[in-house]
C-alpha positions as CSV (number, residue, x, y, z in Angstrom):
1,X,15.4,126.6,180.0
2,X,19.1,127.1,178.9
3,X,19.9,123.2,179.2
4,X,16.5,122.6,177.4
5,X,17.7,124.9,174.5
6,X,20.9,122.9,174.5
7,X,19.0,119.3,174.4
8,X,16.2,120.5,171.5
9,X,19.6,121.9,169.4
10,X,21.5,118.4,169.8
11,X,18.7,116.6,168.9
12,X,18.3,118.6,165.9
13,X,21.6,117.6,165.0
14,X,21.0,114.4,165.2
15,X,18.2,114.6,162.5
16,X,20.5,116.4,160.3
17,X,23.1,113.9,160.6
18,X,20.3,110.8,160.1
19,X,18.8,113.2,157.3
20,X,22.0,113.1,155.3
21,X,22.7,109.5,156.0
22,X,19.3,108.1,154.8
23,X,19.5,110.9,152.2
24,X,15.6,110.8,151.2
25,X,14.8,113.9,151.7
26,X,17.1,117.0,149.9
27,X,20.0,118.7,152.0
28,X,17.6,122.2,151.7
29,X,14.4,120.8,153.0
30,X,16.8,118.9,156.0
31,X,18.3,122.5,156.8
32,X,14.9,124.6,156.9
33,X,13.2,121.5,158.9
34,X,15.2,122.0,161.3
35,X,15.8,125.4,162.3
36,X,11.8,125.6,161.6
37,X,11.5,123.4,164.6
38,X,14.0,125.3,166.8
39,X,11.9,128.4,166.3
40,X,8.7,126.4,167.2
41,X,10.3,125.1,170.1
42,X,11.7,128.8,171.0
43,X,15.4,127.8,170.9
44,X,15.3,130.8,168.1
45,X,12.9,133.6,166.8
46,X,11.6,133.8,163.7
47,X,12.9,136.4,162.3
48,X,16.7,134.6,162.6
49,X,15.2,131.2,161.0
50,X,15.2,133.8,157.8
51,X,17.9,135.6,158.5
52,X,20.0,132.7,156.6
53,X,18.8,133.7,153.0
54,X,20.2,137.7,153.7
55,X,24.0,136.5,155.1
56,X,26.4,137.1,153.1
57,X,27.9,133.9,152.3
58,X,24.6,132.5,151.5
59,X,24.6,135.1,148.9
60,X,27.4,135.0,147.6
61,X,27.0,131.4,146.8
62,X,23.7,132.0,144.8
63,X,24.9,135.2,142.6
64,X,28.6,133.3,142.0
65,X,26.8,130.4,141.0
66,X,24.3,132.3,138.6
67,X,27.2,133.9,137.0
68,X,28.7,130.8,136.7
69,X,25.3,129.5,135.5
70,X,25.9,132.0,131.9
71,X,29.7,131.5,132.0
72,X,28.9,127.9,130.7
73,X,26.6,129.3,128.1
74,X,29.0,130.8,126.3
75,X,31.2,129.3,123.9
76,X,34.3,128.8,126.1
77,X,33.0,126.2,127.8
78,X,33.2,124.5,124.5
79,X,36.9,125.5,124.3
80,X,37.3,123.9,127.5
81,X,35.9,121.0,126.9
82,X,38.2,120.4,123.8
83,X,41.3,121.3,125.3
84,X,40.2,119.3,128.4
85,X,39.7,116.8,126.3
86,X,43.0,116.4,124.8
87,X,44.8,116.4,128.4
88,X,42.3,113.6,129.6
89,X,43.7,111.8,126.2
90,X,47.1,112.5,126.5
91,X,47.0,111.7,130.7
92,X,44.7,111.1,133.5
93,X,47.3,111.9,135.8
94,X,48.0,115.5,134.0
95,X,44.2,116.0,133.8
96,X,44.5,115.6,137.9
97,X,47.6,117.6,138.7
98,X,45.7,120.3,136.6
99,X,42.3,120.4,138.7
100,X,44.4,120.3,142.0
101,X,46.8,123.1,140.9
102,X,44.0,125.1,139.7
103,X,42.3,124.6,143.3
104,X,45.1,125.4,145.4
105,X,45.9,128.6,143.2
106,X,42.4,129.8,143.5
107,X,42.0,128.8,146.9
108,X,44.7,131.3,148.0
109,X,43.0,134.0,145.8
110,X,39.0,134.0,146.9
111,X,36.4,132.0,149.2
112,X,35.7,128.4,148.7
113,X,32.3,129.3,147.4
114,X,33.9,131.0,144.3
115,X,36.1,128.5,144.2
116,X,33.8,126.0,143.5
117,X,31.6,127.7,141.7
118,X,34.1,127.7,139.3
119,X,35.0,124.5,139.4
120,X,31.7,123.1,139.2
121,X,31.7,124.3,135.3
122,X,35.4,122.8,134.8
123,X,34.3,119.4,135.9
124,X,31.6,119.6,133.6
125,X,33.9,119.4,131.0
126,X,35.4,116.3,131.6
127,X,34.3,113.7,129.2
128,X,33.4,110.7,131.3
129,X,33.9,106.9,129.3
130,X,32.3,105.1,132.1
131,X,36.4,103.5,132.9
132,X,38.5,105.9,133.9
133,X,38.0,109.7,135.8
134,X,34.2,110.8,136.8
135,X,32.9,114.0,137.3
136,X,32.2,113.6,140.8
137,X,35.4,112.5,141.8
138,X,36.6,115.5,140.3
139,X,34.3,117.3,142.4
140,X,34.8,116.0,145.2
141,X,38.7,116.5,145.1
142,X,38.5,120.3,144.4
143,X,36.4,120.4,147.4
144,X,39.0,118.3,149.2
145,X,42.2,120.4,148.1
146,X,40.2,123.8,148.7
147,X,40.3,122.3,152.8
148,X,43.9,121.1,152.3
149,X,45.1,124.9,151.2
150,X,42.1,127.3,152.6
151,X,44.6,130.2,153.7
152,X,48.0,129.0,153.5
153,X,49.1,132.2,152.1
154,X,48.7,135.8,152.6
155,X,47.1,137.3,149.3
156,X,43.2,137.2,148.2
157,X,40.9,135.8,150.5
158,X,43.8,134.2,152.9
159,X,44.7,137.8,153.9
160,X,41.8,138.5,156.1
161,X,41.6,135.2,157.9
162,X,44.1,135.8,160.4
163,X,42.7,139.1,161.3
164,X,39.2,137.2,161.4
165,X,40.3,134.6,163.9
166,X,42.7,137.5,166.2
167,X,39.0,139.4,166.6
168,X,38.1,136.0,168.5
169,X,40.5,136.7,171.2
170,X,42.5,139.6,171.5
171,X,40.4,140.9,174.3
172,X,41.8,137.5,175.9
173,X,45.3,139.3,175.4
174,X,44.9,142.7,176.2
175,X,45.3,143.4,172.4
176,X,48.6,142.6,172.7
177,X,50.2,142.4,168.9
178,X,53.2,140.0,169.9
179,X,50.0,137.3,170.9
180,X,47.9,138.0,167.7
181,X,48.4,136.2,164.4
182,X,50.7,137.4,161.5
183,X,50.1,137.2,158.4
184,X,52.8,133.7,157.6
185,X,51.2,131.9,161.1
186,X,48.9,129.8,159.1
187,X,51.4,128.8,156.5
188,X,53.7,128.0,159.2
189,X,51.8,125.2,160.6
190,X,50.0,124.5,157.5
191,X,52.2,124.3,154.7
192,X,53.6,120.6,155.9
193,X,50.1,119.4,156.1
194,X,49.0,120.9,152.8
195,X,51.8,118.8,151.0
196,X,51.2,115.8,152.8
197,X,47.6,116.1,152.1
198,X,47.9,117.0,148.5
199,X,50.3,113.4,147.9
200,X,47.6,111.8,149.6
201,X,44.9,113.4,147.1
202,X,46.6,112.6,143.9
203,X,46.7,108.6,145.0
204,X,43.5,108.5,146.7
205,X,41.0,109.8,144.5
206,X,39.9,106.6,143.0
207,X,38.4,106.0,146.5
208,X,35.6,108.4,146.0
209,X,32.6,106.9,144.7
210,X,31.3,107.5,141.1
211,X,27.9,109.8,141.2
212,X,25.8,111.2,138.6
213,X,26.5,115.2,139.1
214,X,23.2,116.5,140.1
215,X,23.0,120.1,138.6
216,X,19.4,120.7,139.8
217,X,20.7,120.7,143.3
218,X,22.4,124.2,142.1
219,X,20.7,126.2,139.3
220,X,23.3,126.6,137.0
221,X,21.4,128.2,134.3
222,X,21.1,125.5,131.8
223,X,25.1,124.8,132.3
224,X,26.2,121.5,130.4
225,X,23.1,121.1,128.5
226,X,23.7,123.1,125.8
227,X,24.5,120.7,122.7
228,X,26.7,123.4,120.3
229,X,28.9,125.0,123.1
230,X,27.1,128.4,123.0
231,X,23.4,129.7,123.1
232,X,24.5,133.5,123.3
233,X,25.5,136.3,120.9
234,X,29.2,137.3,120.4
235,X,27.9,140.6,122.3
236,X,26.2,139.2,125.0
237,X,29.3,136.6,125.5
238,X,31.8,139.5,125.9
239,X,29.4,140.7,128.4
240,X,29.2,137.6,130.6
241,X,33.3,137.5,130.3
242,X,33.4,140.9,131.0
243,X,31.7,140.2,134.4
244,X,32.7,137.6,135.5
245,X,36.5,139.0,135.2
246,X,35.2,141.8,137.1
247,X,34.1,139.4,139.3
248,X,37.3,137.9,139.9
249,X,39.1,141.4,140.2
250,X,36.9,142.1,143.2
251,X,37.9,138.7,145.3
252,X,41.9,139.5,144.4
253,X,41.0,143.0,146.2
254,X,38.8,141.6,148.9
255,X,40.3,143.3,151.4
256,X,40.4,146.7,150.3
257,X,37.1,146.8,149.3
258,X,35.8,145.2,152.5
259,X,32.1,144.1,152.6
260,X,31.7,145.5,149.2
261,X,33.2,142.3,147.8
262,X,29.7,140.8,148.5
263,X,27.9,143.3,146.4
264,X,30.5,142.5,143.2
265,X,28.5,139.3,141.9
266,X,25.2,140.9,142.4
267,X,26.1,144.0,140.3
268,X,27.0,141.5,137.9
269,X,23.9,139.6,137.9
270,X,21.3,143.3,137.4
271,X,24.2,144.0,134.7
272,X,23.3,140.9,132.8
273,X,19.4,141.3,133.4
274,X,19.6,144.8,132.0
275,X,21.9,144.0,128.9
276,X,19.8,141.1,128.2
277,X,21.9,138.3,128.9
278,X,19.5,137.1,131.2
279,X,15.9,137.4,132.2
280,X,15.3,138.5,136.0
281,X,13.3,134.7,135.8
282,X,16.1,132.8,134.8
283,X,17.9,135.0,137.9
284,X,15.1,134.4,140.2
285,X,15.1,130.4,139.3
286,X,19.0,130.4,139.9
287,X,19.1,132.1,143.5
288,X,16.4,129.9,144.8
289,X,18.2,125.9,144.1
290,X,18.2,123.3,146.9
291,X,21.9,124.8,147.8
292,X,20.5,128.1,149.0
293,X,18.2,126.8,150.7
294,X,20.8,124.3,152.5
295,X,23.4,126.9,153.3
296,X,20.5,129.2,154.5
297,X,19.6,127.1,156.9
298,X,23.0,125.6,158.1
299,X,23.6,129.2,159.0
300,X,21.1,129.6,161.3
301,X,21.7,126.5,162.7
302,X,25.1,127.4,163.3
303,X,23.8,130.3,165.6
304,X,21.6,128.2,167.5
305,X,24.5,126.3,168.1
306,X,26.5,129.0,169.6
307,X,23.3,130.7,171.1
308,X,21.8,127.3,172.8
309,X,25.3,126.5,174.1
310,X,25.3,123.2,172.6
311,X,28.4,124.1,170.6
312,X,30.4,125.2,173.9
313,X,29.0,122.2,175.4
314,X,30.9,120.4,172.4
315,X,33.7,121.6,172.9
316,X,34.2,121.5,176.7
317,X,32.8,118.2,176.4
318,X,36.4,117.4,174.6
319,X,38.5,119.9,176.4
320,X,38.3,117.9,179.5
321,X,40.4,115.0,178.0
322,X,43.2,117.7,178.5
323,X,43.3,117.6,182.4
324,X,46.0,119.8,184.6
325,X,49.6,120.5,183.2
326,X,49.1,119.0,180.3
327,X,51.8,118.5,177.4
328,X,52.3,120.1,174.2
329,X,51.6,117.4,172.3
330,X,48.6,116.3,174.3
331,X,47.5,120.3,173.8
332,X,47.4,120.1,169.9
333,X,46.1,116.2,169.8
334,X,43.2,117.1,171.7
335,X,42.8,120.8,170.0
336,X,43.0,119.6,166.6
337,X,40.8,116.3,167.5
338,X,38.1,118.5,169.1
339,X,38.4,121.3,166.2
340,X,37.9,118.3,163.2
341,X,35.3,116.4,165.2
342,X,33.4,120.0,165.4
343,X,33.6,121.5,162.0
344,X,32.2,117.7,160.9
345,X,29.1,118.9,162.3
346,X,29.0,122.8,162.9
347,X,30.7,125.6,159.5
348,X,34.0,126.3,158.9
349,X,33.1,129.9,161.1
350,X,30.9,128.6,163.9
351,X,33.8,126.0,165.0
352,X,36.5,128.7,164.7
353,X,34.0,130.8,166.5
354,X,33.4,128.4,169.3
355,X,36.8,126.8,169.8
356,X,39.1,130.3,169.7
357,X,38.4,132.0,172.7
358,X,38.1,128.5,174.4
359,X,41.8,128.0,172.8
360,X,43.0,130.7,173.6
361,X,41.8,131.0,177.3
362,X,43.4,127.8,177.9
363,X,46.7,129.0,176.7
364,X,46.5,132.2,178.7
365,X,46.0,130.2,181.7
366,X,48.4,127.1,180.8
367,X,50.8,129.9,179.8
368,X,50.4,128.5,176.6
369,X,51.6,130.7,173.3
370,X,47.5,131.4,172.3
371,X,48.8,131.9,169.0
372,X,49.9,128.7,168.3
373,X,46.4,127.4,169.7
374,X,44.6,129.2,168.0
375,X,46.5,128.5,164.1
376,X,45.8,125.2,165.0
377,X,42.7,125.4,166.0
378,X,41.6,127.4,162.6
379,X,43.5,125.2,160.2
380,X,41.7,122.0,161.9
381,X,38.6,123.5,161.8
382,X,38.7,123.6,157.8
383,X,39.2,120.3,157.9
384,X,35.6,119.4,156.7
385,X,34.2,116.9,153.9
386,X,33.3,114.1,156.3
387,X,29.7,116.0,156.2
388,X,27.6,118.1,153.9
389,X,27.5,120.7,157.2
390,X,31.3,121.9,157.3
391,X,31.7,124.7,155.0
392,X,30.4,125.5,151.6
393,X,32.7,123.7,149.3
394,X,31.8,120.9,150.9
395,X,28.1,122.3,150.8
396,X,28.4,122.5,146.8
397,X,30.4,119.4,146.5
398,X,27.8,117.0,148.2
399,X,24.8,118.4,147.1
400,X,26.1,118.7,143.4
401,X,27.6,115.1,143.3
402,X,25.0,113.3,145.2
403,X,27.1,111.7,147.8
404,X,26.3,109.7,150.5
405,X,28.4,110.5,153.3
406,X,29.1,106.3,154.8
407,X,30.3,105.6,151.3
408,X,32.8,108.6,151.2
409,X,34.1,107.4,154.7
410,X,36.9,105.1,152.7
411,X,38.2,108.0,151.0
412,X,37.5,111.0,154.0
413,X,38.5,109.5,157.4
414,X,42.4,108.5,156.0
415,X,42.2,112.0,154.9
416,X,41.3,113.4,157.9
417,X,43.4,111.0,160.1
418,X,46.9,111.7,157.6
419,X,45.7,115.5,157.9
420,X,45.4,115.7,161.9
421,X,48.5,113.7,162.4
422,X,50.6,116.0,160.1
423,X,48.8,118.9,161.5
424,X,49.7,117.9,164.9
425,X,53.8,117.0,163.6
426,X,53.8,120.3,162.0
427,X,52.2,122.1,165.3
428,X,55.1,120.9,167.5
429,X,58.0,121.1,164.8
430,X,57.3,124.7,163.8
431,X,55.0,126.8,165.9
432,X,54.6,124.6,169.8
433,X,52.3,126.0,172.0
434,X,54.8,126.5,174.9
435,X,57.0,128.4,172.6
């Protein structure tokens, strides 16, 4: 029954992948199809095929993007757009440098959903001319140089990940602190690739395809369509800023506040019902796009992945290129291979998930340093973008720029080839797995 499980989950896969490639049916309707078919099958119950729309993630992503949805109501996106404007005059190249510095600083600061949610109204700013930068290729970098920074430094968001991925294992160590992650182990192994990555970005992006942004795909509430720059009161404006600073507080203080951080943006959202900012149908309209429904699903399908043991399978699948006594360097080739090939196909979360204790059981036993493993396996496994299915940036990026994923393969696989190699140069150089 197990290895059945297994086989109806991989073949579900395989429909998603086909889904997105053919790309005549939405990413949402993909998603739900099928982990509805895993449930009729029995791989799952039904009660987890709707357990998607209440995780956390998946909510955030709809409330940030509501708020962002009356952010671009207001009159600053207006001010954007002009002073935009006169940067993408003056220089395309300073109109880049600004998106990907804006990235990586908010990247270290809150999630990639927030992240992009911001962005999403930046790059609506941007004046296209048909010749020279698009709105999607915009899009598509942030989503790229949220991957190349995700967690490089210890503030915001990047705080908690290293005590995320030591839950993974530390029963694997006896909870002993000098095998656990610090705080500065993911910028020691990642700060070489982030550079080289980021060179890479700010030269390649004329290699992602031109796409007309598809807004629908994420109920922005109207944003961009407004034709003076504002369709709010002064009152209600300062309300909408007001909240979405608040907003922003809460991510820079993610950590004390804990699971509470989740709650921020829907406070937010009953604050603007109530003032009048926005009616609980415009709300309702912007919670329910094609991207919820999308991430919902990808959720669930990530558990049936771990549940099935088709993820494992994967994995081990992989791990057996590394054979007995292997090298370091054959160690994080085949880690950082295996983690990249995975989060391609499985979240951000579910490959970390999988792959650490597998990591770090094979560094016990190699007498391996598992925290080396591990950094590397976690920084490979935000590797994503050659899919729709890797995280949520991603996620948002694809859905909102209409992308297929064969014609973004000239501009993702040197990506992710330059990223693995320089993961792999940094892995040995500053943090190698037999100390």
């Amino acid at each position: 029954m197990e290895n059945l499980n297994m086989i109806l989950t991989l073949l579900v896969m395989i429909f998603m992948i086909v889904s997105f490639l053919l790309q005549k049916w939405s990413y949402g309707l993909t998603a739900m199809t099928g982990i509805i078919f895993l449930a009729l099958t029995g791989v799952i119950d039904v009660a987890t095929v709707f357990s998607g729309f209440s995780n956390t993630n998946t909510v955030l992503v709809a409330t940030m993007l509501v708020i962002a949805g009356q952010l671009s109501r207001t009159s600053l996106i207006r001010r954007a757009q002009d002073l935009v404007g006169k940067v993408q005059g003056k220089s395309g190249t300073l109109l880049i440098l600004l998106v990907c510095a804006l990235v990586a600083l908010l990247t270290q600061l809150m999630g990639a959903t927030a992240v992009m949610a911001i962005m999403v109204l930046f790059v609506q700013s941007i004046r296209e001319d048909g010749k020279g930068i698009s709105r999607s290729q915009m899009l598509f970098l942030c989503a790229t140089m949220n991957a190349i920074w995700f967690g490089r430094f210890p503030i915001g968001m990047g705080a908690a990940l290293p005590l995320s991925a030591n839950a993974y294992y530390e029963g694997l160590v006896g909870g002993d602190p000098n095998q656990l992650l610090g705080m500065f182990d993911y910028l020691k192994v990642g700060l070489l690739p982030s550079i080289i990555g980021t060179i890479y970005a700010l030269f390649a992006w004329r290699l992602i395809p031109k796409q007309e942004l598809q807004v629908g795909a994420v109920d922005l509430g109207g944003a961009g369509k407004q034709k003076d720059g504002s369709s709010m009161s002064k009152a209600h404006e300062i309300i909408v800023y007001l909240g979405f600073l608040v907003t922003l507080v809460c991510f820079l203080f993610s950590n004390q506040l804990g699971d509470y951080i989740y709650l921020a943006p829907a406070v937010v959202i009953v604050v603007f019902i109530f003032s009048g900012v926005m009616s609980s149908r415009e709300a309702i309209a912007g919670l329910s796009g094609d991207m919820v429904w999308m991430m919902a699903g990808m959720v669930v399908f990530s558990t049936a992945l771990n549940q099935s043991g088709a993820g494992e399978f994967i994995g081990n699948l992989v791990l057996s290129l590394l054979g007995e006594n292997p090298s370091g360097l054959m160690v994080t080739i085949v880690f950082t291979v295996v983690a990249t090939v995975m989060t391609t196909f499985l979240s951000n979360m579910g490959t970390i998930a999988v792959l650490v204790p597998i990591a770090a059981s094979t560094a016990v036993a190699g007498g391996m340093d598992p925290r080396a493993v591990v950094s590397l396996v976690a920084i490979a496994s935000c590797l994503d973008g050659a899919f729709p299915t890797g995280g949520s940036a991603s996620m948002i990026a694809y859905a909102v720029g209409g992308f297929n994923p064969v014609k973004m393969l000239k501009f993702t696989i040197p990506y992710l080839l330059i990223m693995m190699v320089s993961l792999i140069i940094s892995a040995n150089l500053f943090f190698p797995v037999y100390g």
